[in-house]
VEXDREN-2710 file (C-alpha; in Angstrom, 1 decimal):
% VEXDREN-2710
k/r/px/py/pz
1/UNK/79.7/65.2/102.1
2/UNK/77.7/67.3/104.5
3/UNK/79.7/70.6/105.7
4/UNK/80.1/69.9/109.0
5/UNK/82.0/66.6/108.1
6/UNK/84.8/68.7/106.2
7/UNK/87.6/69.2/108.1
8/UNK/89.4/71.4/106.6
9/UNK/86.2/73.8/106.5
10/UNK/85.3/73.0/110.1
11/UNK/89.0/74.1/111.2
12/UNK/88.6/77.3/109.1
13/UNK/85.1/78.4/110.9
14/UNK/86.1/77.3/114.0
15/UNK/89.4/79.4/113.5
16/UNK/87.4/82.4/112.2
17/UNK/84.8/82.1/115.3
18/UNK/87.9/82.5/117.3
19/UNK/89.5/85.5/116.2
20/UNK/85.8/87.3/116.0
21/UNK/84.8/86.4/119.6
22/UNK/88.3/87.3/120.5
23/UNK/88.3/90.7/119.0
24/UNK/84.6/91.3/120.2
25/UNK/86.0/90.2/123.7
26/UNK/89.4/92.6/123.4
27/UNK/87.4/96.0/121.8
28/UNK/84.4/95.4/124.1
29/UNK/86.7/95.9/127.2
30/UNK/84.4/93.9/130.0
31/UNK/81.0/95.2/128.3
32/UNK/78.8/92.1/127.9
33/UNK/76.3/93.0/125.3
34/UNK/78.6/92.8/122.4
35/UNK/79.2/89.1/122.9
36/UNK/75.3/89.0/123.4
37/UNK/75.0/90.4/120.8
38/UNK/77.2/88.1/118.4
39/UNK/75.9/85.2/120.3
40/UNK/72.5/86.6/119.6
41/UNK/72.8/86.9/115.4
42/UNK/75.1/83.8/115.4
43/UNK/72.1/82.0/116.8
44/UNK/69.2/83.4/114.5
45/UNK/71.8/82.8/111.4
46/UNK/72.3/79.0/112.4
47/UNK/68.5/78.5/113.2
48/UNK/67.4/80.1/109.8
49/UNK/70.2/78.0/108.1
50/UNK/69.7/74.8/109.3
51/UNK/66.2/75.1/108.5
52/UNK/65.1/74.9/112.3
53/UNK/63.2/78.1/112.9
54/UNK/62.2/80.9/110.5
55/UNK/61.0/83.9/112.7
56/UNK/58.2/85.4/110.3
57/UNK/59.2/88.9/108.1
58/UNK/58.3/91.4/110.8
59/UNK/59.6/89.5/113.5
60/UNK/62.7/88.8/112.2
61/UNK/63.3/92.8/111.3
62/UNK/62.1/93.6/114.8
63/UNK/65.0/91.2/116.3
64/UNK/67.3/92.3/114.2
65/UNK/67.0/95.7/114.5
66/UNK/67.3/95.2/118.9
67/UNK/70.6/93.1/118.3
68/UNK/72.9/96.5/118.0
69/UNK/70.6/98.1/120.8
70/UNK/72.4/94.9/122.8
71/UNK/75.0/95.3/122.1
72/UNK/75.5/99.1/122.9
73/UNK/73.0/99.2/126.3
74/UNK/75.0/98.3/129.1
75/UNK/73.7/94.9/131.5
76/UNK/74.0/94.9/135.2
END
């Protein structure tokens, strides 16, 4: 059985993806670039897991040392 057809382990992501993004949402206090942030790496972690892209070694360092720039530079 594939992951995503477990229940039981869907319920428990999903319930864990809710208390992050609400925590990020609560400490962040209006700021947007944390969630961009998390929505950022959550995104490169399910493209690289699922096999659908793989950013090459450089690439992939370079993104991921801008994500915490993100989410510390405040948006207009």
């Amino acid at each position: 059985m594939q992951p995503w057809h477990n229940r039981e382990l869907r319920a428990a992501i999903q319930e864990n993806q809710s208390a992050v993004i609400a925590r990020i949402h609560d400490e962040a206090a209006g700021a947007r670039g944390p969630m961009l942030a998390y929505l950022v790496l959550e995104d490169l972690k399910l493209l690289e897991t699922l096999d659908y892209h793989q950013r090459p070694g450089a690439a992939r360092d370079s993104l991921l040392t801008d994500i915490p720039l993100l989410a510390t530079t405040p948006l207009n």
